[in-house]
C-alpha positions in Angstrom: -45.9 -10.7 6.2 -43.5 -13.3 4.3 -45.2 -11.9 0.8 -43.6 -8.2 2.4 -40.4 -9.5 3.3 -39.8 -11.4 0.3 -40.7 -8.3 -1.9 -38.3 -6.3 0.0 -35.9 -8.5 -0.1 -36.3 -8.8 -4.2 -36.7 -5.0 -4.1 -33.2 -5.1 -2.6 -31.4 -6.8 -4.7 -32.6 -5.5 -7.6 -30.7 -1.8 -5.9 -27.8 -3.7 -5.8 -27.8 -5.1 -9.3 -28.5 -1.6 -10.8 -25.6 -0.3 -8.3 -23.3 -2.7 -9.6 -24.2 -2.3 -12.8 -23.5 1.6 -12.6 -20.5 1.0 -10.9 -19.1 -1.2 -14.0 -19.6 2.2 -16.8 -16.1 3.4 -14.2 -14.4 0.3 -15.1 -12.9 1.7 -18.2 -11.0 4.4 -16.2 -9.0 1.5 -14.3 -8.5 -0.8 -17.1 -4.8 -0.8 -18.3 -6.1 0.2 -21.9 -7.6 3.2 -20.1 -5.8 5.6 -22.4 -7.2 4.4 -25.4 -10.9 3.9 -23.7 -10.9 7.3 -23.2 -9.7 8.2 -26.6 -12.6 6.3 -28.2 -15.1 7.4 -25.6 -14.4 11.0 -25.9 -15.1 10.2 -30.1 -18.7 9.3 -29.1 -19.2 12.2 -26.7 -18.2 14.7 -29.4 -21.6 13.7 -31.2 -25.1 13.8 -30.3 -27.6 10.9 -30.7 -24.6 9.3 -33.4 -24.3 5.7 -34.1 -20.6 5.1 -35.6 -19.0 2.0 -37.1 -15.7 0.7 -37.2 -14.2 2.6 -39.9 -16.1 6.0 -38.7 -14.2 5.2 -35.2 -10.6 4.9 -36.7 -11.0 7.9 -38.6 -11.7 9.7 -36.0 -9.0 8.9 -33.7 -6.2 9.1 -36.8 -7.8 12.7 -37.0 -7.8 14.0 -33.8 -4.4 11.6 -32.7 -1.8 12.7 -31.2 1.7 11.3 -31.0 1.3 10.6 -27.2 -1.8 8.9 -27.9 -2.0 4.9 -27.7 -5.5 4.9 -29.4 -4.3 6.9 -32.7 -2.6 3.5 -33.8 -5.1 1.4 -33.3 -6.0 -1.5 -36.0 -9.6 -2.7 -36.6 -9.8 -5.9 -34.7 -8.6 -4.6 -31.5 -10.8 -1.5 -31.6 -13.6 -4.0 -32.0 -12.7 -5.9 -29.0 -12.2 -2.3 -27.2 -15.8 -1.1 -28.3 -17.5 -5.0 -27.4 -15.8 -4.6 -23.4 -17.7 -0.7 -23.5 -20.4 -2.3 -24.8 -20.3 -5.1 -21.5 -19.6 -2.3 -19.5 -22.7 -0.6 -20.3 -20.7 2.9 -21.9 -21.9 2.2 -25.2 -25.2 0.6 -27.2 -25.2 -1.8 -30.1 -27.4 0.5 -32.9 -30.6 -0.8 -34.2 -30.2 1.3 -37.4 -30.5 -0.3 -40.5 -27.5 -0.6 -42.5 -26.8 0.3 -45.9 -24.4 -1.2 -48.3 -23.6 -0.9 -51.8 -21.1 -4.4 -51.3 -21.0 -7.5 -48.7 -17.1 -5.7 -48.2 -19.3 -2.6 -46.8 -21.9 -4.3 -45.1 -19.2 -6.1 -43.2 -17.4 -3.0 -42.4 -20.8 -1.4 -41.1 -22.7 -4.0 -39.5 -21.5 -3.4 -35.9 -22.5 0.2 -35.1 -22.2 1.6 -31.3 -24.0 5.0 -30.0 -23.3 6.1 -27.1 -25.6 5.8 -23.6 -26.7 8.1 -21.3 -24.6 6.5 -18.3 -21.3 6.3 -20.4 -22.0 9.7 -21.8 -22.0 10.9 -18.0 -18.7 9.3 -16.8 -16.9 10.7 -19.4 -18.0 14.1 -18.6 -17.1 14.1 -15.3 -13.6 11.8 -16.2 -12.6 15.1 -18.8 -13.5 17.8 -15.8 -11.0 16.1 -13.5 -9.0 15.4 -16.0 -9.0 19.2 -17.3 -9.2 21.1 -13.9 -8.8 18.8 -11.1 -5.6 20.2 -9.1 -6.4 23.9 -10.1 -7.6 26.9 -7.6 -11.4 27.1 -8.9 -12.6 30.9 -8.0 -15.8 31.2 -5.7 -18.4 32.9 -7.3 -19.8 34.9 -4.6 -21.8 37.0 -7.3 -24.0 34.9 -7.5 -25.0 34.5 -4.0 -26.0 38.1 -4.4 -28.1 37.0 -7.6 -29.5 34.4 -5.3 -30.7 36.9 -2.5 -32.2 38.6 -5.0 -34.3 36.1 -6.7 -35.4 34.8 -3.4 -37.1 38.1 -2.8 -38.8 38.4 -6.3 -39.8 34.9 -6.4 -41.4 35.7 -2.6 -43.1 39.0 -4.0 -44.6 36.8 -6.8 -45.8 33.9 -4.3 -47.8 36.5 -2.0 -49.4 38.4 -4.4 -53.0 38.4 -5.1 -53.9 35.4 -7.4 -50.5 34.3 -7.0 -47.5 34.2 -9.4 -47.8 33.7 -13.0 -46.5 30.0 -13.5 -44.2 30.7 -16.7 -42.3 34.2 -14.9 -41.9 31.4 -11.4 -40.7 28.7 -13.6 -38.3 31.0 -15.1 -37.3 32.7 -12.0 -36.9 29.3 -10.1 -34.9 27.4 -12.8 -32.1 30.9 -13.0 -32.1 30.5 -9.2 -31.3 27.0 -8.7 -28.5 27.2 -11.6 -26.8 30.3 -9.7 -26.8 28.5 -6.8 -25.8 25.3 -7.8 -22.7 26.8 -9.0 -21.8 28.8 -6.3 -21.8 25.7 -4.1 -19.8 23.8 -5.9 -17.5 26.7 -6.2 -17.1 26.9 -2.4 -16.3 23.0 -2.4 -14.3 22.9 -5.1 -12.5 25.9 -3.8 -12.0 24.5 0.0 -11.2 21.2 -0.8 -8.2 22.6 -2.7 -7.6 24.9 0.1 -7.7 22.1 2.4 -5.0 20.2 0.3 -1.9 23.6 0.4 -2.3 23.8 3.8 -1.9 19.7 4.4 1.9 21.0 3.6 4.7 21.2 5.8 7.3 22.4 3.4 6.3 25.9 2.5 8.8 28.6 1.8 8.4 32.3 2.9 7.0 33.6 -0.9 4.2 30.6 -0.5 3.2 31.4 3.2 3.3 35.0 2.1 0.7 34.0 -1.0 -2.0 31.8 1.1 -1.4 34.1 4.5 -3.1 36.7 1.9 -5.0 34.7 0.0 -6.5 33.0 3.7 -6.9 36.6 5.2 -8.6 38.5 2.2 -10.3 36.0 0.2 -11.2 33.9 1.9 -12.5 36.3 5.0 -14.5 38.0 2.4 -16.3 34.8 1.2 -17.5 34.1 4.5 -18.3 37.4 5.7 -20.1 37.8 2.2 -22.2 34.4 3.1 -22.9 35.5 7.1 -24.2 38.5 5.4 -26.3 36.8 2.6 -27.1 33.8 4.7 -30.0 35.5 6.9 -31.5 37.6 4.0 -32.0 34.0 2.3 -33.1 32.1 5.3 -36.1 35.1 5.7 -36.9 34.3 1.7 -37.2 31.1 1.9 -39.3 31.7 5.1 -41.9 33.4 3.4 -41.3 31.3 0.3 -42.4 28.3 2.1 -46.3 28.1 3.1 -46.5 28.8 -1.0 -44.3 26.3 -1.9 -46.4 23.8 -2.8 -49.0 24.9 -4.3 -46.6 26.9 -6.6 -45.0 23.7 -7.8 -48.4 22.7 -8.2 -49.6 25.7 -10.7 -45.5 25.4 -12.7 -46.4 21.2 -13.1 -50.1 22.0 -14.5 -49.0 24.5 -16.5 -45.5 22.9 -18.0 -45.4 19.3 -17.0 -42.4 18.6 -19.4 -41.3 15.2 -19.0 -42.7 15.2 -16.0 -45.9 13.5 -18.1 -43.7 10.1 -18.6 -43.8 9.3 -15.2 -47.3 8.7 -15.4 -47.8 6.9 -19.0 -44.1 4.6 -18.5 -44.1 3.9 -14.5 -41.0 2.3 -15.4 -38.7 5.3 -16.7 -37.4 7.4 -14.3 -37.2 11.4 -15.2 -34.8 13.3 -13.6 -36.2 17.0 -13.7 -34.9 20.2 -13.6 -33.6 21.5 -10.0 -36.1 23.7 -8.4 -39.2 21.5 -9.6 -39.3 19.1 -6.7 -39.5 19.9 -2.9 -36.5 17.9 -2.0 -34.6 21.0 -4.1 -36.1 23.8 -2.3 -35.4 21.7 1.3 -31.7 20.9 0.0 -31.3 24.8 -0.3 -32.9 25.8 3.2 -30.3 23.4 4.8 -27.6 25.1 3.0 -28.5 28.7 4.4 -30.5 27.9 7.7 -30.3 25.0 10.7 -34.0 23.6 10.4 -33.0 19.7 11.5 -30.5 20.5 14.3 -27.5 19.2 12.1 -26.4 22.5 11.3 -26.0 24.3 8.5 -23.4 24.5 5.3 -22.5 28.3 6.4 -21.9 26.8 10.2 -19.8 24.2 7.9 -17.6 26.7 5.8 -17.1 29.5 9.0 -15.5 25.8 11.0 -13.4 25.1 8.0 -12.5 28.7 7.8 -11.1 28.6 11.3 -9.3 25.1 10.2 -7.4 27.1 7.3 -6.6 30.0 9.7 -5.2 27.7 13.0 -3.1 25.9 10.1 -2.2 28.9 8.8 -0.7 29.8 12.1 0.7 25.9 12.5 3.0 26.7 9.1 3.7 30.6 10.8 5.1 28.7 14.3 6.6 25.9 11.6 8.5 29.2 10.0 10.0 30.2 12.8 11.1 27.6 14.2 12.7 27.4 10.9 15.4 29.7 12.2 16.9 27.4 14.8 17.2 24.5 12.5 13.9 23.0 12.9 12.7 23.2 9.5 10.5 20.4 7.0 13.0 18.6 4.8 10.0 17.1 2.9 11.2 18.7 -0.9 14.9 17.1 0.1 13.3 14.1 0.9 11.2 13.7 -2.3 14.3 14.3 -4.5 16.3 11.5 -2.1 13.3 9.1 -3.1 13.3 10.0 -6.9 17.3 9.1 -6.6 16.9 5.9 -4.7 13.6 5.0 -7.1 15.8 5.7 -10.3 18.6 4.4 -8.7 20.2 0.4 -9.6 20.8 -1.7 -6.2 24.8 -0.9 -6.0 24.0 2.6 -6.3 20.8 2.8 -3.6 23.1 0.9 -1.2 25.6 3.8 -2.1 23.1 6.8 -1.4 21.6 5.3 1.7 25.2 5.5 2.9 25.5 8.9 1.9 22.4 10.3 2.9 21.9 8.8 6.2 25.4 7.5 7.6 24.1 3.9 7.9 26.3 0.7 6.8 25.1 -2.8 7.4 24.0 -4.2 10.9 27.4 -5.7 11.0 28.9 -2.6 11.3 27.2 -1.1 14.2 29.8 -0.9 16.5 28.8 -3.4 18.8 31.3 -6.0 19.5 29.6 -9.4 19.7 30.4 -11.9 22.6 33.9 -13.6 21.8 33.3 -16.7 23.2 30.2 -17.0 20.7 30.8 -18.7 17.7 28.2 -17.7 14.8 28.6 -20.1 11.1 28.5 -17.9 8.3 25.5 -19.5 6.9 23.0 -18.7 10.2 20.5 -15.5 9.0 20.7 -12.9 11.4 17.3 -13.2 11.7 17.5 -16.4 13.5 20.8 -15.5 14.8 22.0 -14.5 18.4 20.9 -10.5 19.0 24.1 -7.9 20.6 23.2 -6.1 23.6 23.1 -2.4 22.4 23.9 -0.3 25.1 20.5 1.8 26.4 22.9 5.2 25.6 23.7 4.0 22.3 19.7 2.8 21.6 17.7 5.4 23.1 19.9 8.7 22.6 22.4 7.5 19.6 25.5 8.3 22.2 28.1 6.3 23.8 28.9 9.3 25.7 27.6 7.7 29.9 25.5 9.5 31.9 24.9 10.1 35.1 27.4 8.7 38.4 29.8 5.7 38.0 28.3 2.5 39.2 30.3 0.7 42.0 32.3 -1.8 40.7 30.7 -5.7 41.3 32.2 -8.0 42.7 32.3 -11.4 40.4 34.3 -13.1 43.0 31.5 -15.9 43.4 30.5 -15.9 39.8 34.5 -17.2 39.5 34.4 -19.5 42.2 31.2 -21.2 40.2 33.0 -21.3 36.9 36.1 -22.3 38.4 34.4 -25.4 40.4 32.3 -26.3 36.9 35.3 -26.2 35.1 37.3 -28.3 37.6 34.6 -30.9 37.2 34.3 -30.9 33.8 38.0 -31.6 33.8 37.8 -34.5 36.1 34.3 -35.6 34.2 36.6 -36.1 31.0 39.6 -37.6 32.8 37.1 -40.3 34.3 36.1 -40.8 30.4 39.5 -41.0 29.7 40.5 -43.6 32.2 37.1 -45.3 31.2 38.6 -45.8 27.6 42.1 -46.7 28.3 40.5 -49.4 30.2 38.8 -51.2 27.7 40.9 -50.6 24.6 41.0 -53.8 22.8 37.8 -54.7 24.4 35.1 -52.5 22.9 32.4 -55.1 22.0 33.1 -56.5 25.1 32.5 -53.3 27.3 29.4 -50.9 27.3 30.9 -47.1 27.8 29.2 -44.5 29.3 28.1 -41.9 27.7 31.2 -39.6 28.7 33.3 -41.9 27.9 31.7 -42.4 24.2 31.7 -38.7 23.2 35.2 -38.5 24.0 36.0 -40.7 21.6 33.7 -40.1 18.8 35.5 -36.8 19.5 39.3 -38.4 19.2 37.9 -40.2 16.2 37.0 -37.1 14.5 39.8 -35.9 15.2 42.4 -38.4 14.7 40.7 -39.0 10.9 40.9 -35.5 10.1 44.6 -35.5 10.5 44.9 -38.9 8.6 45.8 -39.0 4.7 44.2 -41.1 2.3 46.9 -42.5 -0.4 46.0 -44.5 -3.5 47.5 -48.1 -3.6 49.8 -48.9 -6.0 51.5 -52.7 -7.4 54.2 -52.1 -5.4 51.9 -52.5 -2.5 52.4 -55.9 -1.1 50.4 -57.8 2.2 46.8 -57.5 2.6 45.9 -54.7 0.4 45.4 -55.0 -3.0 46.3 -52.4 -5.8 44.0 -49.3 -5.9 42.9 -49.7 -2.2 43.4 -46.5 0.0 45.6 -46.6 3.0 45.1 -44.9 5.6 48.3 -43.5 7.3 49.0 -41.2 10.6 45.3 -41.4 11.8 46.7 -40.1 15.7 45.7 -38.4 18.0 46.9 -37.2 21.4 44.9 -35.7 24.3 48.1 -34.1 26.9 46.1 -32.6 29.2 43.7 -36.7 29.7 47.5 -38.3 28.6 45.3 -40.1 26.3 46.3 -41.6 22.6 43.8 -42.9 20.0 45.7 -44.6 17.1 43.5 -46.3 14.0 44.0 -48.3 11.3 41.9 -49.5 8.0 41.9 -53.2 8.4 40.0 -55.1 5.6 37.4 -57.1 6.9 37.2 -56.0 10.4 34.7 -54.6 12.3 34.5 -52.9 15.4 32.1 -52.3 17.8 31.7 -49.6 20.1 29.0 -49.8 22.8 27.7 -47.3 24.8 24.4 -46.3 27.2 23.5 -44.1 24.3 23.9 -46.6 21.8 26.1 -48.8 19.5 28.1 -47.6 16.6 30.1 -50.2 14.3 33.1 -49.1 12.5 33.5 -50.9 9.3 37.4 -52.0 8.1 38.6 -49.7 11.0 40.8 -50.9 14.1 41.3 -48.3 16.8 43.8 -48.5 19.9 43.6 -46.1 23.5 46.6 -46.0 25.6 48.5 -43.4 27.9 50.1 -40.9 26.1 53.4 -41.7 27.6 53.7 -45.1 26.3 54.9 -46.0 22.4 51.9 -46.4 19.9 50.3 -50.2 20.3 51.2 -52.2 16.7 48.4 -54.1 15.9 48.0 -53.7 12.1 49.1 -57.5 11.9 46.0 -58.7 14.7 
């Protein structure tokens, strides 16, 4: 059981190493270079079973280069480093042809020669057919369902015959079949998923509704009431078709294996073979015409998607006439507004917002903030205090009220509570007051509460914020030396606490100021509380 597991597990990631590897032949198609990828891959795909240097590579592309072409410019030594990364990538091969020179100039010109492989070749394909057709209207072929039917029944007639059918007419018969039918399905896709993107729209004008409203009711109608009509007639083939089946496939593989033979004599190469060969084929196209697994079948599929188109159809109609009372899409206005805002330098988007919508900065809303709130400049509004928007003003975009007048409130208690707080606040700062006329003189002497000490770190501030500073000169005689700075006026007076702070820079002082919350020491400072009433204390000579 471990040996099982193990193998499994191996068997597993090799899948997802050839996956990956796969995946990596798209990685040209998203590489910034891509343009000039595709120019050099489309070279290679132009010729079959090639190997081209260098040289052969750059001639090509100055050839067939156009002036909107990246790759038409290209010099030698980047190509090479474009054709090594294909070469990573598994798009291209390294040739194992032997090289020919008439000079060691040649040889090293020729050496490095890339053909392409099988995988690249593929990608490429299918890159050029989006490329070429990818947003175009593909046309159903609904011929060929009717060439389909028709094969069906010969290929049925053959099978039940006596002796059955001759193996070269069935192999013939079967490979025409599976080609018709292989394109009209990818028709119908092709065809729906386009179908599928108009009528994602919202911004269709009367000449377009009036093009896919008869494009949706005639075309379309017929391609599914040809298929209903088809789709029975094939299911019946393929009913009598089917007890043959095998042994027809049997009697086409003995009598043309094809490549079919290198599955046996190289287990390791895998052959894909043509459609129609393998039973899988024939079971792919009984689930396309006939239910045989309960899933349902792809003509269930298309008549549900056919109703999709129609009940959008009839979305755009209601859309349409709605139209007419100013409910219409604005989505082509809207797409120019985003081509001028994307075109558009900063000054000038901030310019068309304006314009196209009516809408300034949130400062400009029209919402009065709270007065009593003081916001610094530098505070983001982010992280700042919100504005109560109105509901009116949020919800509806009005200012306009609704509904009956509230009764008035009464705030007389919420007054009585601001007026007690603010009566003791008052008296709070008057006890701090009296608390610092008290021990003026006496700081380090005296530990303040902590009232008492914010009021007069807040005189402080004050009181040195009206002070000026002037420069010493030698005229200056006492105590202070030429070039000191003197500190004059530094007053302050509190009427409502009849409170004074006075200071002055004294030299070699320092005062201390304690307090509950702390101590603070004021270096060359003297400070002085007293009543308001009484002249200013003189203590520049203590």
């Amino acid at each position: 059981m471990k040996g099982d597991e193990l193998h499994e597990e191996l068997a597993d990631q090799g899948r997802g190493t050839e996956t990956w590897d796969r995946l990596s032949a798209y990685a040209y198609l998203s590489a910034p270079e891509r343009l000039e990828y595709v120019a050099v891959m489309r070279v290679f795909c132009g010729t079959l079973l090639a190997d081209l240097a260098v040289p052969d590579v750059l001639a090509k592309l100055a050839q067939a280069g156009s002036p909107g072409n990246p790759a038409a410019v290209l010099d030698a030594e980047t190509l090479t480093a474009r054709l090594e990364q294909l070469v990573r990538w598994g798009n291209l091969l390294r040739s194992t042809h032997t090289v020919r020179a008439s000079s060691i100039a040649e040889y090293q010109r020729s050496r490095s020669r890339y053909q392409l492989s099988k995988l690249g070749e593929r990608v490429q394909r299918d890159a050029d057919e989006v490329l070429a057709g990818a947003d175009a209207a593909r046309e159903v072929s609904s011929e060929l369902l009717t060439l389909v039917d028709r094969g069906l029944r010969e290929i049925a007639a053959m099978a039940a015959a006596p002796g059955g059918a001759d193996p070269q007419q069935a192999l013939e018969k079967i490979s025409t079949l599976f080609v018709q039918f292989a394109e009209f399905a990818e028709s119908v896709r092709d065809f729906y998923a386009y179908l599928g993107q108009v009528l994602a729209r919202y911004d269709l004008d009367g000449a377009e509704y009036q093009g896919f409203k008869e494009l949706l009711l005639d075309y379309v109608e017929a391609i599914t009431e040809d298929v209903s009509f088809r789709a029975p007639r094939i299911a019946a083939h393929l009913r009598a078709i089917w007890p043959h089946l095998p042994t027809l496939l049997s009697r086409i593989d003995a009598h043309a294996a094809g490549l079919g033979a290198l599955s046996g004599a190289l287990p390791e190469t895998r052959v894909q073979r043509s459609r129609g060969r393998d039973l899988t084929d024939w079971q792919g196209l009984r689930d396309w015409f006939a239910d045989s697994e309960g899933h349902g079948s792809q003509v269930d599929q298309l008549r549900d998607a056919t109703l999709r188109a129609l009940q959008s159809l009839l979305a755009n109609a209601k859309r349409m006439l709605r139209s007419a009372s100013g409910e219409m899409s604005r989505r082509k206005d809207l797409l120019r507004l985003a081509a001028w805002f994307d075109a558009a330098e900063p000054e000038e988007a901030h310019d068309i917002a304006v314009a196209a919508f009516g809408l300034y900065g949130a400062r400009h809303l029209g919402v009065a903030p709270d007065p009593d709130l003081s916001v610094p400049a530098y505070v983001s509004w982010w992280t700042g205090p919100v504005v109560d928007v109105p509901v009116a003003l949020r919800e509806r975009g009005s200012r306009a009220p609704r509904g009956r007048a509230a009764a008035v409130e009464d705030h007389g208690e919420q007054k009585r509570r601001l007026m007690e707080q603010a009566r003791e606040q008052a008296a709070a700062r008057q006890a701090a007051a009296a608390e610092l006329r008290s021990a003026s003189g006496r700081f380090d002497q005296v530990r303040l509460g902590s009232a008492a000490m914010r009021l007069l770190l807040e005189l402080l501030t004050t009181a040195l914020g009206n002070a000026q500073l002037h420069k010493g000169d030698k005229s200056d005689r006492g105590d202070r030396a030429a070039g000191d700075f003197l500190l004059d006026g530094a007053q302050v007076s509190d009427a409502d606490l009849g409170i004074r702070l006075t200071a002055w820079r004294t030299p070699g002082r320092h005062t201390l100021l304690r307090s509950v919350d702390g101590d603070l020491t004021a270096d060359d400072l003297t400070l002085a509380v007293e009543s308001a009433s009484q002249p200013a204390a003189e203590e520049a000579s203590a």
